[in-house]
GUNUTOR-124530 format. One record per residue: x, z, y of N, C-alpha, C in turn. Coordinates in nm, 4 decimals. Example, Ala and Ser with C-alpha at 12.3 -4.5 7.8 and 13.67 -1.06 7.14 Angstrom:
2
+----------+----------+----------+----------+----------+----------+----------+----------+----------+
:      nxx :      nzz :      nyy :     caxx :     cazz :     cayy :      cxx :      czz :      cyy :
+----------+----------+----------+----------+----------+----------+----------+----------+----------+
:   1.3190 :   0.7800 :  -0.5690 :   1.2300 :   0.7800 :  -0.4500 :   1.3200 :   0.7800 :  -0.3300 :
:   1.2850 :   0.7080 :  -0.2250 :   1.3670 :   0.7140 :  -0.1060 :   1.2900 :   0.7870 :   0.0030 :
+----------+----------+----------+----------+----------+----------+----------+----------+----------+
//
This chain:
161
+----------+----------+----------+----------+----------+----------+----------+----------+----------+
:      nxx :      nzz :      nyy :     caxx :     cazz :     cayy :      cxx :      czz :      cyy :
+----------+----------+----------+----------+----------+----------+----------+----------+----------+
:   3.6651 :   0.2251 :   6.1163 :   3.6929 :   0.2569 :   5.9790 :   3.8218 :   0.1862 :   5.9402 :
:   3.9270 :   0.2556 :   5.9145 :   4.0728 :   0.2003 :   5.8322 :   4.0508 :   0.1207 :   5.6917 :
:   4.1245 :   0.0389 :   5.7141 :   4.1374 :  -0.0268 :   5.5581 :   4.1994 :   0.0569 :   5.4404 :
:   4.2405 :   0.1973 :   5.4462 :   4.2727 :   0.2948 :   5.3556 :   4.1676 :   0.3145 :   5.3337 :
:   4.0532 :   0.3257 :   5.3955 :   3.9296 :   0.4396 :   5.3661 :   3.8458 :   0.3652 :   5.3115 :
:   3.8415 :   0.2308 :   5.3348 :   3.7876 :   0.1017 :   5.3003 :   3.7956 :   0.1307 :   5.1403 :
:   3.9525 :   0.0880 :   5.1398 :   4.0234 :   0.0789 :   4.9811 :   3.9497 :   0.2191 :   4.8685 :
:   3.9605 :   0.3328 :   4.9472 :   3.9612 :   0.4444 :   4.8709 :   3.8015 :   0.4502 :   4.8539 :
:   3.7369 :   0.4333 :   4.9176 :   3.5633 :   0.4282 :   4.8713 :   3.5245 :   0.3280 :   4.7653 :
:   3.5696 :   0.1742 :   4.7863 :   3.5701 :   0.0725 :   4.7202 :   3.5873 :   0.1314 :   4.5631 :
:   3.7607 :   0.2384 :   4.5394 :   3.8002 :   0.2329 :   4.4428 :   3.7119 :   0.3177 :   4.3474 :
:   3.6835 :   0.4513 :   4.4487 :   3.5608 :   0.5203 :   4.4238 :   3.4550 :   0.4601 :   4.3670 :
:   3.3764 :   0.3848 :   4.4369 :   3.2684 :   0.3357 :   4.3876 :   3.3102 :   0.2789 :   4.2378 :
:   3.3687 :   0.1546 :   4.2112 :   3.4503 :   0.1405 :   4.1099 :   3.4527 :   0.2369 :   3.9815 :
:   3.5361 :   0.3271 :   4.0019 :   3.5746 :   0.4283 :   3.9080 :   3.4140 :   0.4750 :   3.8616 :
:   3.3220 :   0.4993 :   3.9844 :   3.1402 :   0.5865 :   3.8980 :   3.0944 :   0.4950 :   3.8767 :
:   3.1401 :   0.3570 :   3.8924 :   3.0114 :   0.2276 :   3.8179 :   3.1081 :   0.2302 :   3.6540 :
:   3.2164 :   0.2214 :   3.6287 :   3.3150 :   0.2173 :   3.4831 :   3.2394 :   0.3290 :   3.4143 :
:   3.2856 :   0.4680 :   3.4812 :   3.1992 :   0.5762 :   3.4193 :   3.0711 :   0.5687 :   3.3587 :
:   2.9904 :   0.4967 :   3.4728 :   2.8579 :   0.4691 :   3.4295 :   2.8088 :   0.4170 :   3.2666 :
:   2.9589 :   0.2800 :   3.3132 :   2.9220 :   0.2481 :   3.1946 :   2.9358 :   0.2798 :   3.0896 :
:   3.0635 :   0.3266 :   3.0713 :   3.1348 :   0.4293 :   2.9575 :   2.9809 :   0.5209 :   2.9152 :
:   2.9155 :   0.5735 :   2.9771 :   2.8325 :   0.6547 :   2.9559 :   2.7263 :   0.6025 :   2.8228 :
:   2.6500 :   0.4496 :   2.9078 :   2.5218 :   0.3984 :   2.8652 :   2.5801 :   0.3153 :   2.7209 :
:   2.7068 :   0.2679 :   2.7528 :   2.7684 :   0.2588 :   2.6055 :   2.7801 :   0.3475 :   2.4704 :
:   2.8190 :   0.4956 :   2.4894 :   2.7986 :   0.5413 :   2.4474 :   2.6830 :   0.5862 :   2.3494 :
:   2.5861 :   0.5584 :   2.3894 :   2.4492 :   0.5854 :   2.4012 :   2.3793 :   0.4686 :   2.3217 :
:   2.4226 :   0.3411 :   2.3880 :   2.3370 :   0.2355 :   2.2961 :   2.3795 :   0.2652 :   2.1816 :
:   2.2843 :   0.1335 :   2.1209 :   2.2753 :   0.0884 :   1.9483 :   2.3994 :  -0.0110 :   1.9100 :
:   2.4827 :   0.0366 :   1.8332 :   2.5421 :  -0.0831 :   1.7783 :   2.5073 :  -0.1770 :   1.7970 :
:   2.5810 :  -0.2663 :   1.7925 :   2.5387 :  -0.4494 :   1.7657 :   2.5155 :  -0.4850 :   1.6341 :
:   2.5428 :  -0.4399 :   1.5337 :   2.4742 :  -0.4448 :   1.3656 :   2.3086 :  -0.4412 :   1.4090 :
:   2.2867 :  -0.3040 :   1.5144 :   2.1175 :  -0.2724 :   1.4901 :   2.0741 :  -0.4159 :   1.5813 :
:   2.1094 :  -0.4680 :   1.6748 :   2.0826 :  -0.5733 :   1.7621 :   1.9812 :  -0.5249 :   1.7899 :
:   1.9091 :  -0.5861 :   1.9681 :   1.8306 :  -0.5591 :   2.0352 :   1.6787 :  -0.5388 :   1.9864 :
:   1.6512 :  -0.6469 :   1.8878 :   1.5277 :  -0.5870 :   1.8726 :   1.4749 :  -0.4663 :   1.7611 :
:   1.5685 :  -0.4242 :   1.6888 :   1.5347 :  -0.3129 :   1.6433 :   1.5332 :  -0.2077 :   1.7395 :
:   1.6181 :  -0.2120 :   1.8341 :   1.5464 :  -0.0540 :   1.9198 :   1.4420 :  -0.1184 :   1.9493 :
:   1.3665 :  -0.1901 :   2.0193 :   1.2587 :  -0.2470 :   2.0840 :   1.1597 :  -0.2442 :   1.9510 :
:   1.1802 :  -0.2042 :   1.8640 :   1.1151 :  -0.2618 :   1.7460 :   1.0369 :  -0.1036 :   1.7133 :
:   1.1407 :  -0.0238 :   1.6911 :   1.1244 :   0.1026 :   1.6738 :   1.0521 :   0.2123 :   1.8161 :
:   1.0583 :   0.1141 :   1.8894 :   0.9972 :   0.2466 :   2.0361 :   0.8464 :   0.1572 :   2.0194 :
:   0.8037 :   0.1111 :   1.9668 :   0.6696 :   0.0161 :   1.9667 :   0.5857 :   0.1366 :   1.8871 :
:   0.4724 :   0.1518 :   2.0140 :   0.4190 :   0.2662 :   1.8798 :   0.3226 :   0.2375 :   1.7756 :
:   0.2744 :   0.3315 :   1.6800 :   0.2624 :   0.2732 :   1.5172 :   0.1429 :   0.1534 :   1.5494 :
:   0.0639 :   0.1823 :   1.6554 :  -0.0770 :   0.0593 :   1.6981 :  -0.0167 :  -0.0893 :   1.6829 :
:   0.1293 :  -0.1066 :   1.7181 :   0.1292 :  -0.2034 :   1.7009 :   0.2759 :  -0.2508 :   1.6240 :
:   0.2868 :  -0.1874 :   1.5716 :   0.3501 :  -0.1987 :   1.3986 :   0.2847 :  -0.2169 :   1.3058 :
:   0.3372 :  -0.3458 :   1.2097 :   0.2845 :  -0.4065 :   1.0959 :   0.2341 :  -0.2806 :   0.9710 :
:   0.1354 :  -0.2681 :   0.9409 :   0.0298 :  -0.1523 :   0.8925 :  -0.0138 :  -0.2501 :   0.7333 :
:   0.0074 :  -0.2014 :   0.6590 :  -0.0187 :  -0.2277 :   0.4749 :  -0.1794 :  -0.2502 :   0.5103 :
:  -0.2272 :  -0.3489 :   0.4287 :  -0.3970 :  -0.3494 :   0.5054 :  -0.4435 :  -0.2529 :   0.3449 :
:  -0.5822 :  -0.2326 :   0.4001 :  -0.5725 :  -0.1386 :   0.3043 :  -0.6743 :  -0.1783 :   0.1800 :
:  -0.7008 :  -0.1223 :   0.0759 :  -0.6986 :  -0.2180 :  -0.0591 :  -0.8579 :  -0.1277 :  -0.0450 :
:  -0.9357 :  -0.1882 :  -0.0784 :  -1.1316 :  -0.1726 :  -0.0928 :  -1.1501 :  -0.2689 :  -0.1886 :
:  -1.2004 :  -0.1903 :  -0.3057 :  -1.2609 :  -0.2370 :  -0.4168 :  -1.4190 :  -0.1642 :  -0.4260 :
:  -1.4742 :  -0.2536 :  -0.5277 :  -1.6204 :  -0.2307 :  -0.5351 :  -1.6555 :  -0.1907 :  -0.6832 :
:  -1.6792 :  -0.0606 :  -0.7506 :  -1.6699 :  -0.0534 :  -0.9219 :  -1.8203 :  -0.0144 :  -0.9351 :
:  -1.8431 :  -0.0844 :  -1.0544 :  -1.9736 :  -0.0615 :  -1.0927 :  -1.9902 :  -0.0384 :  -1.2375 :
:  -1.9885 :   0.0535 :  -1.3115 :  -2.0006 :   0.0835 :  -1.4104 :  -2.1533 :   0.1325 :  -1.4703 :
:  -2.1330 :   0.0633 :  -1.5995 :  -2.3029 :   0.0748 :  -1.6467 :  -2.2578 :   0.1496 :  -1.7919 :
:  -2.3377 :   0.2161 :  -1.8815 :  -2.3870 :   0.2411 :  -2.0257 :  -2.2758 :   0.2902 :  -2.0948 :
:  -2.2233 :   0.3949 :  -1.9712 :  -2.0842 :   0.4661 :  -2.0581 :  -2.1091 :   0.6033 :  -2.1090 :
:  -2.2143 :   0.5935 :  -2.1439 :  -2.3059 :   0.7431 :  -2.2063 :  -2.2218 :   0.8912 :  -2.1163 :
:  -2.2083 :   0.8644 :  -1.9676 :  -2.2028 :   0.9519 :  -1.9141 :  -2.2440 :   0.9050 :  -1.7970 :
:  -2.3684 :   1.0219 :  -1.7594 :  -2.4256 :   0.9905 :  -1.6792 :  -2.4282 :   0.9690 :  -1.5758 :
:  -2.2884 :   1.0386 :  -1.4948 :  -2.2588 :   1.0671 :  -1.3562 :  -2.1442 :   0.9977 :  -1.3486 :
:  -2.1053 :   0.9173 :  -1.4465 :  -2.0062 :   0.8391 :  -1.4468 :  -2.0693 :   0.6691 :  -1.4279 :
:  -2.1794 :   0.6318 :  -1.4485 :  -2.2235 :   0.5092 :  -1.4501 :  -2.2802 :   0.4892 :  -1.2608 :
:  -2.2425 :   0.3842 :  -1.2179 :  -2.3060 :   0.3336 :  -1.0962 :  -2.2300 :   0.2909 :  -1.0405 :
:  -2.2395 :   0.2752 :  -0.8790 :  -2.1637 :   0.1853 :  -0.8459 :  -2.0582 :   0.2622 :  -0.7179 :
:  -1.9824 :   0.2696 :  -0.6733 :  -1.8653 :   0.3162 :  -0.6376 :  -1.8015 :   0.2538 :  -0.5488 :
:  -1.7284 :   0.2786 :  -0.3946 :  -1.6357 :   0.2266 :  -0.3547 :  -1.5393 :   0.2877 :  -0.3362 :
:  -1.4187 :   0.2055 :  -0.3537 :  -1.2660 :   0.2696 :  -0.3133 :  -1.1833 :   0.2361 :  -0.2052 :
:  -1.1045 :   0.2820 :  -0.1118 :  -1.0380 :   0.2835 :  -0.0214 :  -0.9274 :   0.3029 :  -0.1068 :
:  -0.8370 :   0.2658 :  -0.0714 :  -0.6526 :   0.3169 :  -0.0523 :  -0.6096 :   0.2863 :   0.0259 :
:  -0.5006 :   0.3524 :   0.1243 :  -0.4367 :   0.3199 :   0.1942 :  -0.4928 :   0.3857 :   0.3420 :
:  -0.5826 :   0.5267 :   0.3846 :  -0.5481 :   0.6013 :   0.2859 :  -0.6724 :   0.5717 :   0.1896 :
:  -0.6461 :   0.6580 :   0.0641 :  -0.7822 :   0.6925 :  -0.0095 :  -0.9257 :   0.7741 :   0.0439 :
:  -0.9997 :   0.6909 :  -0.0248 :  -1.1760 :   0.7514 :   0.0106 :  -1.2358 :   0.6468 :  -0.0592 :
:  -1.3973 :   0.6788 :   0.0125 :  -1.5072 :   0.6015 :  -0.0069 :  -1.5887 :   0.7042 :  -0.0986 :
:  -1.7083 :   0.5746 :  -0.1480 :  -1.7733 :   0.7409 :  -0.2748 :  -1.7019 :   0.7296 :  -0.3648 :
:  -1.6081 :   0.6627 :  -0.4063 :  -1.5446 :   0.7362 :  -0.6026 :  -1.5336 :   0.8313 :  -0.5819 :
:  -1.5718 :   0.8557 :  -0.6916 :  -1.5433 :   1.0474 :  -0.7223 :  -1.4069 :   1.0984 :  -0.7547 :
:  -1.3313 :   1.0048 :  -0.8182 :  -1.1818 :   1.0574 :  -0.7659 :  -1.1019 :   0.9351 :  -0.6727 :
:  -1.1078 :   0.9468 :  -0.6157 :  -1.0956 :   0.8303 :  -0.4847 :  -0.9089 :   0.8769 :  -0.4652 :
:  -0.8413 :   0.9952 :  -0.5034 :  -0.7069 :   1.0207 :  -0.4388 :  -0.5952 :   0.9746 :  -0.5868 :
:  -0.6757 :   1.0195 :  -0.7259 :  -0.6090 :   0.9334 :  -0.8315 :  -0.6184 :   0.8278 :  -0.8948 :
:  -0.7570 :   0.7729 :  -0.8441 :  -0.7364 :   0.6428 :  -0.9132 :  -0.6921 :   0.5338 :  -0.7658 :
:  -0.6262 :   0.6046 :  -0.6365 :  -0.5517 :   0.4306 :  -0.5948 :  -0.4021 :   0.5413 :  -0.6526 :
:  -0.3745 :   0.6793 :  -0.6513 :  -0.2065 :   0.6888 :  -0.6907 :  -0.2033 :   0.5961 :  -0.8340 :
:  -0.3562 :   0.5843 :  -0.9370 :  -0.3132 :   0.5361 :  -1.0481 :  -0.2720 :   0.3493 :  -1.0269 :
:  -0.3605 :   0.3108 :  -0.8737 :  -0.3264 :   0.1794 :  -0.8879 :  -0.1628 :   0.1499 :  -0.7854 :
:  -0.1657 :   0.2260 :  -0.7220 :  -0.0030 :   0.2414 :  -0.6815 :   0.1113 :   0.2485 :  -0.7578 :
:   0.0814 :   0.2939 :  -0.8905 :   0.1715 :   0.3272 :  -1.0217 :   0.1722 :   0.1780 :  -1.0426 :
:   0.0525 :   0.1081 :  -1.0808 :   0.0688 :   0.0127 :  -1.1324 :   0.1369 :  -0.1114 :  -1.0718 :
:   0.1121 :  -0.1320 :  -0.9568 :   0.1297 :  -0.2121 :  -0.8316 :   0.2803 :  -0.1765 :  -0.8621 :
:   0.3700 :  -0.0572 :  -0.8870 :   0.4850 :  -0.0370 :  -0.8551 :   0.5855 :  -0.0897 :  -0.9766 :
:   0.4229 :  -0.1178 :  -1.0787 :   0.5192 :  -0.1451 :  -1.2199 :   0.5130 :  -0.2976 :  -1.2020 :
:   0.4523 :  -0.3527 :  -1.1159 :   0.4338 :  -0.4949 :  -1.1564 :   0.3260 :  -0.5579 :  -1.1801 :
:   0.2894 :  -0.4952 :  -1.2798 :   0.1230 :  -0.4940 :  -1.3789 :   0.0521 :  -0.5698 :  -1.2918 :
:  -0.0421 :  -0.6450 :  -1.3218 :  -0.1731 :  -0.6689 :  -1.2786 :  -0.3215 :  -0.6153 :  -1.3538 :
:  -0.3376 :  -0.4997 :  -1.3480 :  -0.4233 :  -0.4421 :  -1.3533 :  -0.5588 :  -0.5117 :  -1.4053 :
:  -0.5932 :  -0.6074 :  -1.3042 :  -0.7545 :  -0.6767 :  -1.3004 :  -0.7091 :  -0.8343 :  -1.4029 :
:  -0.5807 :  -0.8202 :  -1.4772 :  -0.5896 :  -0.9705 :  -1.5335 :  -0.6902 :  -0.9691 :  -1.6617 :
:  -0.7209 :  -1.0629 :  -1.7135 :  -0.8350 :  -1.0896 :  -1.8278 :  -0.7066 :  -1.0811 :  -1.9397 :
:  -0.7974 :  -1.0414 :  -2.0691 :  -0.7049 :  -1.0359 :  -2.1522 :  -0.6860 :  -1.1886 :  -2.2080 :
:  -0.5112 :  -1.2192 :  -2.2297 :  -0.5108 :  -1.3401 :  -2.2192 :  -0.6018 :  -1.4462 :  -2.3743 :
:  -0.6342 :  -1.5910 :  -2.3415 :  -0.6636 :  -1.6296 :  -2.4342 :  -0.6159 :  -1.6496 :  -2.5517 :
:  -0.6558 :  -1.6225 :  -2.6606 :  -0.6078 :  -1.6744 :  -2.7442 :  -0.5254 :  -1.5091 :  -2.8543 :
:  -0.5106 :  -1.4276 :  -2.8072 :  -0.4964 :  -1.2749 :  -2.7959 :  -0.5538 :  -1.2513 :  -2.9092 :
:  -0.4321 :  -1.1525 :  -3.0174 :  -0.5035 :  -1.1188 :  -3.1332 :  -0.5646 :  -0.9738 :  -3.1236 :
:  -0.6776 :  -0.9440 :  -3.1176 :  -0.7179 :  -0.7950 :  -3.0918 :  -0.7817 :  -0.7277 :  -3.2056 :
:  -0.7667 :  -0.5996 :  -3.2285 :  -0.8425 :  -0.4935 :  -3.3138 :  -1.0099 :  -0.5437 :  -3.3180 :
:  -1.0396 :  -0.5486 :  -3.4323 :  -1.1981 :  -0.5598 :  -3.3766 :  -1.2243 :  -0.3618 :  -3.4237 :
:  -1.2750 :  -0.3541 :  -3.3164 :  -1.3185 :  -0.2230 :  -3.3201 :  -1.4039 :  -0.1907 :  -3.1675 :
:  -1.4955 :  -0.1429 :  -3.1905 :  -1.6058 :  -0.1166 :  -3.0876 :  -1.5650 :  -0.0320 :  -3.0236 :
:  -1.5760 :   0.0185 :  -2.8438 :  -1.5110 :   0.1160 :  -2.8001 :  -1.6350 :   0.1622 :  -2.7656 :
:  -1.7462 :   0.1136 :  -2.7620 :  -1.9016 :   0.1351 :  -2.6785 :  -1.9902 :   0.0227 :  -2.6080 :
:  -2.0695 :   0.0156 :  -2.5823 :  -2.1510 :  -0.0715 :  -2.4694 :  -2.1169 :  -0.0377 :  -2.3140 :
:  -2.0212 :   0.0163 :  -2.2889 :  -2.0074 :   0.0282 :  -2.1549 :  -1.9164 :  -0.1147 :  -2.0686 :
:  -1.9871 :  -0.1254 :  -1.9503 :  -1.9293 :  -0.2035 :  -1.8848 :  -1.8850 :  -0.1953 :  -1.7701 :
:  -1.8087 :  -0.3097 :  -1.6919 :  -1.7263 :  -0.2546 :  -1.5336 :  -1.7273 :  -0.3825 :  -1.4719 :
:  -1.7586 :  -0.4173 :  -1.3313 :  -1.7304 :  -0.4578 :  -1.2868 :  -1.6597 :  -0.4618 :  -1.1447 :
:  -1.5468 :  -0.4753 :  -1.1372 :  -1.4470 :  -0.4479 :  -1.0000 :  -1.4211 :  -0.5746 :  -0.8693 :
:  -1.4614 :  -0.5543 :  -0.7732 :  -1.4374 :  -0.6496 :  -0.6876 :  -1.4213 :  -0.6160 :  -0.5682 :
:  -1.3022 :  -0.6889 :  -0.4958 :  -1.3073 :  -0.6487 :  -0.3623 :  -1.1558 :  -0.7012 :  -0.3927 :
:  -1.0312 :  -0.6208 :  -0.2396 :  -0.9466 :  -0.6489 :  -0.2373 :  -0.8327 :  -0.5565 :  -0.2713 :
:  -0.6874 :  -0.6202 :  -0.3263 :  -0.6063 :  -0.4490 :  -0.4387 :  -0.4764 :  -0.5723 :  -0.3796 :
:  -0.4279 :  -0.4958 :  -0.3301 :  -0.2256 :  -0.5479 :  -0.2779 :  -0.2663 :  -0.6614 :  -0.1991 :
:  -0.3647 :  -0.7079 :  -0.1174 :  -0.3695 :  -0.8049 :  -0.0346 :  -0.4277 :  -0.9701 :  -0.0915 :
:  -0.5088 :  -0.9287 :  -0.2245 :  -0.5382 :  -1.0845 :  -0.2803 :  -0.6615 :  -1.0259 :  -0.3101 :
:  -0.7539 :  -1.1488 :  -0.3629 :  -0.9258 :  -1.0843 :  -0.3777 :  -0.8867 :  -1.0569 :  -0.5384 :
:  -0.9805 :  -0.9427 :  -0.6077 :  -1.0145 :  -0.9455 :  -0.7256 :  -1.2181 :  -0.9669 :  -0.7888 :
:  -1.1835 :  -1.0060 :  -0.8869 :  -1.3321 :  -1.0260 :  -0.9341 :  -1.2891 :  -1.0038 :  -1.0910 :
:  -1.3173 :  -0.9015 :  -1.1353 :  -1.2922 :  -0.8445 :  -1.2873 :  -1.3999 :  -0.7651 :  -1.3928 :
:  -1.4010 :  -0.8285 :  -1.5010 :  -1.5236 :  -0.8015 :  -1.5698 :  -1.3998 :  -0.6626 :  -1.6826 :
:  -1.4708 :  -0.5533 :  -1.7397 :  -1.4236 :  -0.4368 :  -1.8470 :  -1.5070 :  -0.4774 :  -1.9351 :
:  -1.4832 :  -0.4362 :  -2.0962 :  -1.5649 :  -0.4039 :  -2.1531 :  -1.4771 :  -0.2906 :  -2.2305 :
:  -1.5559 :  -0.2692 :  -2.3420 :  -1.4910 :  -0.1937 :  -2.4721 :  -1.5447 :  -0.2856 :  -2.6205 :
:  -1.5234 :  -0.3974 :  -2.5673 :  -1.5873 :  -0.5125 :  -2.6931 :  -1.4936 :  -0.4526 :  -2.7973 :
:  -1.3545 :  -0.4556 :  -2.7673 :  -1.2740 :  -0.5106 :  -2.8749 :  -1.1516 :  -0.3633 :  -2.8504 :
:  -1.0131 :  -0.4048 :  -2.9545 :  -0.9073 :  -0.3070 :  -2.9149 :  -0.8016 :  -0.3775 :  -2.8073 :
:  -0.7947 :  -0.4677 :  -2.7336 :  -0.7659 :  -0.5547 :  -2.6549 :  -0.8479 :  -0.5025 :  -2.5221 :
:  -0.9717 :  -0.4847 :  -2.5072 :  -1.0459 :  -0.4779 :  -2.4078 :  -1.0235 :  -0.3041 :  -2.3739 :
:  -1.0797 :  -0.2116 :  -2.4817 :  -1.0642 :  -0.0678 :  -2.4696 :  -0.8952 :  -0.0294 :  -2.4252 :
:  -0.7899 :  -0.1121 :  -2.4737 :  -0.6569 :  -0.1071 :  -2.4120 :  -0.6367 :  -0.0971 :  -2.2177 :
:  -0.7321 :  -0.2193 :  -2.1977 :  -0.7469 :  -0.2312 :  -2.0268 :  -0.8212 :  -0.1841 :  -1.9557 :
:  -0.9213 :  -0.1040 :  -2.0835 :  -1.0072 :  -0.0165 :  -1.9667 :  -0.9381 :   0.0698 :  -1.9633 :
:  -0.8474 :   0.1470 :  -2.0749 :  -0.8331 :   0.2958 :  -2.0525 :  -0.6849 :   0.2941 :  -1.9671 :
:  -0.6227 :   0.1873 :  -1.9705 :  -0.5333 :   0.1287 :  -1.8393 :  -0.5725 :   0.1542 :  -1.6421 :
:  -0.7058 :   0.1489 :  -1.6406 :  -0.7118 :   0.1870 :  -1.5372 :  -0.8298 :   0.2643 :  -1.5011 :
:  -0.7748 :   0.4107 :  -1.6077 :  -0.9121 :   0.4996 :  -1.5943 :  -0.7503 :   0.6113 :  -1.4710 :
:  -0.7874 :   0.6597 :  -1.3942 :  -0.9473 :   0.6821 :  -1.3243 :  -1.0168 :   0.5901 :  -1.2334 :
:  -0.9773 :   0.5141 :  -1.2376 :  -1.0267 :   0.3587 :  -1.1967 :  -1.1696 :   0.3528 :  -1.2060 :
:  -1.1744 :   0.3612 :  -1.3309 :  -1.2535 :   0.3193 :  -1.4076 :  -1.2938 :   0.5032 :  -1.5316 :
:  -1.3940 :   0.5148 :  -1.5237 :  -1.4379 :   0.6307 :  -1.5837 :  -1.3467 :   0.6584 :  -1.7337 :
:  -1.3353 :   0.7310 :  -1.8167 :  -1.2820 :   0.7883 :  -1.9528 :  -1.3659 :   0.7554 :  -2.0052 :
:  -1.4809 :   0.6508 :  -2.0394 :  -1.5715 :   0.6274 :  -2.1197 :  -1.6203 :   0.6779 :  -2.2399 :
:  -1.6836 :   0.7292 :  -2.3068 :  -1.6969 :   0.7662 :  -2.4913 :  -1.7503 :   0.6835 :  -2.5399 :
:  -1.7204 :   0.6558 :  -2.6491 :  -1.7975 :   0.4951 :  -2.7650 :  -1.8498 :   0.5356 :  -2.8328 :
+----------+----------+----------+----------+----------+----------+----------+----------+----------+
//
C-alpha cells in the first residue's frame, strides 16, 4: 500500500467523520435548551411531574332540596367521584384557584355582616384542593356566610332559604 493511498483514505475518512458531524449538529438542541431538557422531554408522561389531584369530601344537610343534601365526593384533576356535577364545580374551583381566592377561608373575625337568614342549611368540606388539607364549615347564618356559600356553588348546592 503507497503512502498516496494511505493519505487519500485517511483524508476520506476525515472528510465523512466532519460531515457526520455537520449533520448531528444540525439536528441537536441549542445550547439555550441544554441537555436536560431534551432528556427531560423524551421521559414519558409516567414519569413526569403530574399536578396531584385535588379530593374533597362535601356533605350537605337541610337545604330543603332533597337530592341536593348528603354527602358527596370530588375528584379534579381529572374530575369525578359521586358529585353530581363533578365537571363544574372543580372548573368552578379552577376559576378560583386561578383568581387567587381561597375558597374554604372562614369569614374573617371581626367582619361586619347583613344579619339576614339564608336558611338552615349546612356544608361541610374536607379533604385536599391545590395540594394543602382543607376542613371547612358553610352556613347561610348570616349575609357574610350566604356570600361564601353561593361563592362556591356548584361546589356546594344553590340552596333555597
Amino acid at each position: 500500500m503507497s503512502r498516496r493511498s494511505s493519505l487519500t483514505r485517511t483524508a476520506a475518512r476525515t472528510a465523512a467523520f466532519a460531515a457526520s458531524l455537520a449533520a448531528v449538529a444540525a439536528f441537536a438542541p441549542t445550547a439555550a435548551a441544554g441537555p436536560l431538557d431534551l432528556a427531560w422531554t423524551a421521559l414519558p408522561p409516567l414519569f413526569q411531574e403530574q399536578k396531584a389531584q385535588d379530593r374533597l369530601t362535601v356533605t350537605v344537610v337541610d337545604t330543603n332540596i332533597t337530592r341536593a343534601d348528603g354527602t358527596y365526593e370530588l375528584k379534579c384533576g381529572p374530575s369525578g367521584g359521586t358529585h353530581p356535577e363533578a365537571g363544574s364545580a372543580c372548573a368552578r374551583l379552577d376559576e378560583l384557584a386561578g383568581e387567587g381566592s381561597d375558597p374554604f377561608a372562614p369569614v374573617p373575625e371581626g367582619q361586619m355582616c347583613t344579619m339576614q337568614m339564608g336558611g338552615p342549611a349546612t356544608a361541610r368540606v374536607t379533604g385536599t384542593w391545590q395540594g394543602r388539607s382543607v376542613d371547612a364549615t358553610f352556613s347561610r347564618k348570616n349575609g357574610c356566610e350566604i356570600t361564601r356559600w353561593q361563592n362556591l356553588v356548584p361546589v356546594l348546592p344553590a340552596a333555597r332559604g
